[in-house]
N, C-alpha and C positions, 0 to 999 in steps of 0.2 A: 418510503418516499423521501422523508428527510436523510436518512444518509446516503441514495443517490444523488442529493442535490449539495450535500457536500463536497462527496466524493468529486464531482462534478466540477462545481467549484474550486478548487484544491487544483484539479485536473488545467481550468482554462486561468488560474492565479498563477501557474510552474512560469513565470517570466523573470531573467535575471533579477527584476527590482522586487518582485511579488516572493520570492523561495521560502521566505519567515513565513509569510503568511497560507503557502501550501502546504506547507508543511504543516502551520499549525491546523489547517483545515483537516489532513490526511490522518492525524493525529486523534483530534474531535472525531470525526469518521470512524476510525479503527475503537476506538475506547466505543463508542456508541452500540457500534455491531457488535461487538464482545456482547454487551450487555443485554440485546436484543436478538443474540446467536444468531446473528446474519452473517453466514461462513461467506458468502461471495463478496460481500463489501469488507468484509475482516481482510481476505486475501487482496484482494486488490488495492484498498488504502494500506496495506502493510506494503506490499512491492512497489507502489508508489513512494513509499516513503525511504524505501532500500535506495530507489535510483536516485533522489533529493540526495542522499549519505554518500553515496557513491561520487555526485557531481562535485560533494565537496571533498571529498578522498578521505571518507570518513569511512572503511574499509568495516569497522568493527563491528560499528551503528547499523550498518548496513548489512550486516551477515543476523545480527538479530533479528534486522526486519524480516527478513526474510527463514529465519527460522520461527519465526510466528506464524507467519504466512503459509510455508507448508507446513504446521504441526494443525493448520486451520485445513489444509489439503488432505492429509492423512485423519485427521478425527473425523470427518465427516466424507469419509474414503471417496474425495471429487479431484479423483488423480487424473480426469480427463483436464483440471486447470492447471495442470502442473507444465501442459507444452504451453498454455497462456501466460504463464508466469517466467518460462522461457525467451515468449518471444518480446514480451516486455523487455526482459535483461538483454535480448541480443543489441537493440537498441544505443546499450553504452557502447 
């Protein structure tokens, strides 16, 4: 419950002035899940946190996140989040 309501939070913080602070939330979120093997919030605070990298043309940060995110898709073979994690990214 509490790293949906990170997740969450992080989620309705993404405002031009709030980006430090989704971030830092997506960030707390992803380290959380890790720790608690929760592969759905792991991938989703990571792709969250690819587009935050992305928004700042942080190309590099952003290809990490997202190699976290599907190595979280592939370990816990949930390749049906993989077009979820797509249609995130169509978004940029």
């Amino acid at each position: 419950m509490l790293l949906a309501l990170l997740v969450q939070f992080g989620g309705s913080a993404a405002h031009p002035k709030d980006v430090d602070r989704a971030g830092a939330m997506f960030a707390e979120s992803s380290a959380a899940a890790a720790m608690y093997a929760n592969a759905d919030m792991r991938i989703l605070s990571e792709s969250e946190l690819a587009l935050l990298a992305m928004d700042r043309g942080r190309w590099t940060e952003a290809a990490e996140h997202l190699d976290v995110a599907l190595a979280a898709i592939d370990e816990h073979r949930m390749y049906d989040y993989l077009a979820g994690l797509l249609a995130v990214l169509d978004h940029v």
